[in-house]
C-alpha positions, -999 to 999 in steps of 0.1 A, spaced: 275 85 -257 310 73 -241 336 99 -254 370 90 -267 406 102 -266 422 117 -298 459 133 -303 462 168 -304 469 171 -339 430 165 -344 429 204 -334 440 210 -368 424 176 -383 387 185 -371 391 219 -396 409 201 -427 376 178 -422 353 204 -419 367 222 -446 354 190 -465 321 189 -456 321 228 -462 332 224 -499 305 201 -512 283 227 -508 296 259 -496 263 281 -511 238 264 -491 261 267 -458 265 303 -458 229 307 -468 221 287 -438 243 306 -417 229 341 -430 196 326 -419 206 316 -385 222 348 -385 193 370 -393 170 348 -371 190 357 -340 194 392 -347 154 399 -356 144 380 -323 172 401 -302 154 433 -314 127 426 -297 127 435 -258 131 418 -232 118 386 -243 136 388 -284 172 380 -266 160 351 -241 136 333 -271 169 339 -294 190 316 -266 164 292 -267 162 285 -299 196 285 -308 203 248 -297 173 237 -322 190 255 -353 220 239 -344 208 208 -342 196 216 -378 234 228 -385 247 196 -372 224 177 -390 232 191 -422 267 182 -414 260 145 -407 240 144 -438 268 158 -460 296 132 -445 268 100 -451 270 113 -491 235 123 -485 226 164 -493 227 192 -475 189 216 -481 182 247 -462 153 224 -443 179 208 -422 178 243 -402 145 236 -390 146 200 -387 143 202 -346 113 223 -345 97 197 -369 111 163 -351 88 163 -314 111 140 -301 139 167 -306 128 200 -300 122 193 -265 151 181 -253 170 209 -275 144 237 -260 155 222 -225 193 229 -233 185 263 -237 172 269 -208 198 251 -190 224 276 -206 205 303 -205 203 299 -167 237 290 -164 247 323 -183 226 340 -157 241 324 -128 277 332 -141 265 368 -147 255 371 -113 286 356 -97 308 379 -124 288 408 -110 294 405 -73 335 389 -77 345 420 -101 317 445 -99 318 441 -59 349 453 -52 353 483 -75 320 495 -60 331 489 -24 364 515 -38 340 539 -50 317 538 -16 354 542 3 363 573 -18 339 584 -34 357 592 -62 357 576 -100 389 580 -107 399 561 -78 380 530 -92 405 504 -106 410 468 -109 428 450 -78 437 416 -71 399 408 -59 382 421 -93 408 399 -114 403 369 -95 367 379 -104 378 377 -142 398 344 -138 367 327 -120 340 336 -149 362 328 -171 368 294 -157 330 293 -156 328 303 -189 352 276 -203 333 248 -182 298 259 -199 316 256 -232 330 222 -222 293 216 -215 277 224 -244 296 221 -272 284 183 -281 256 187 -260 237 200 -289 246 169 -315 243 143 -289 208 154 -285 203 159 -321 224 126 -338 217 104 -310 188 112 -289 208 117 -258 185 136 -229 196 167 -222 214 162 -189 230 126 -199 242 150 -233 258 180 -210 277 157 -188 289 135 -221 303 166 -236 317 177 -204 336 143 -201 347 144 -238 362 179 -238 378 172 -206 393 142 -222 406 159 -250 417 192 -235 447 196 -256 430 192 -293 399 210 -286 429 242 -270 446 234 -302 410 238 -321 403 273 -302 439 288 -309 433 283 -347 395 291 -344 410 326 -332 433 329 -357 410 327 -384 388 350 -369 415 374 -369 418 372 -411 379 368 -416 378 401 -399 402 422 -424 379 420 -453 352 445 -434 337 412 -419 327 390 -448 356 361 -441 330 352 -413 306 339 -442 332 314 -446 344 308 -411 310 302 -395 301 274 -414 335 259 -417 338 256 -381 305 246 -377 313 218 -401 346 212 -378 327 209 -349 308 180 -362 337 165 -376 353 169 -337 321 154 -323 324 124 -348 359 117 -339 354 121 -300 319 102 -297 323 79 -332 291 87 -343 279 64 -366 
């Protein structure tokens, strides 16, 4: 799982290949996303315990996503089973399950800190005042924002290969976290490259009421793999 350095240009490179992978057959993708999709939102209905099982399970479906991906680019075919391929492989799911939990206690943790850097402060101006109105954002509160966010972009870092080195190559959870950690750091600039375009996009699958997403999801699902390929040379 030792991570390579590629030129920034790959930002844009990882989506031309996705795009590839996405257009042999672009049915199947968005009725896999529209799966995931309605999977997440059922189990998030339920409470209390719908939105934390949702988080676990999301690492196994996309190891199913990413598999379908790595199919695709070996010429093989892409079926709607590859979503459930890491509930079905034992010597996957656990490992996925167990980056689940990891994030989902990590998400916690940053929560937590977000709650006592940004919410601290603006309650310590209401207990001074007493009044709502008074209650603002000062220089404590935004150094708040600027920490979770940094938090936020580290978890990213984390996880964003964690999931297909787990899935493609067996990696154990923790070795997987700390190889995607070390390749994202390594390849800061495509990977900013990658999220400045991902945004973009987002921005135009938004104008028609929402449906561009159908297309966008799996696309950059699709470029994700192609990223992790190019970074990790998968084989």
């Amino acid at each position: 799982m030792q991570a390579t350095s590629v030129q920034a240009g790959q930002g844009w490179g990882w989506y031309a290949c996705g795009w590839r992978l996405f257009a042999k057959n672009p049915i199947i993708w968005i009725v896999l996303i529209v799966i995931t999709g309605l999977i997440t939102i059922a189990l998030s209905l339920i409470p209390i315990v719908g939105p934390l099982a949702a988080g676990l399970i999301m690492p196994v479906l996309g190891g199913g996503l990413m598999l379908g991906a790595h199919r695709l680019d070996q010429g093989e075919s892409l079926e709607i089973a590859n979503l459930f391929q890491g509930f079905q492989d034992k010597t996957r799911f656990t490992p996925l399950i167990t980056l689940g939990i990891i994030f989902l206690v990590a998400e916690i943790i940053i929560g937590l800190v977000g709650v006592g850097l940004v919410g601290g402060p603006m309650i310590g101006q209401f207990m001074a005042t007493q009044d709502p109105a008074s209650v603002s954002f000062g220089i404590g509160s935004l150094f708040g924002i600027f920490v979770i966010l940094v938090f936020a972009a580290a978890l990213a870092m984390a996880f964003i290969y964690a999931v297909p080195l787990v899935m493609l190559q067996g990696g154990a959870p923790i070795a997987a976290i700390k190889s995607s950690f070390d390749g994202s750091l390594k390849n800061i600039a495509p990977l900013f490259i990658f999220g400045i375009l991902y945004i973009v996009f987002a921005i135009v699958a938004a104008i028609p009421f929402g449906l561009g997403f159908l297309v966008l999801f799996p696309w950059a699902t699709c470029s994700v793999y192609c990223s992790y390929k190019s970074i990790f040379q998968s084989q």
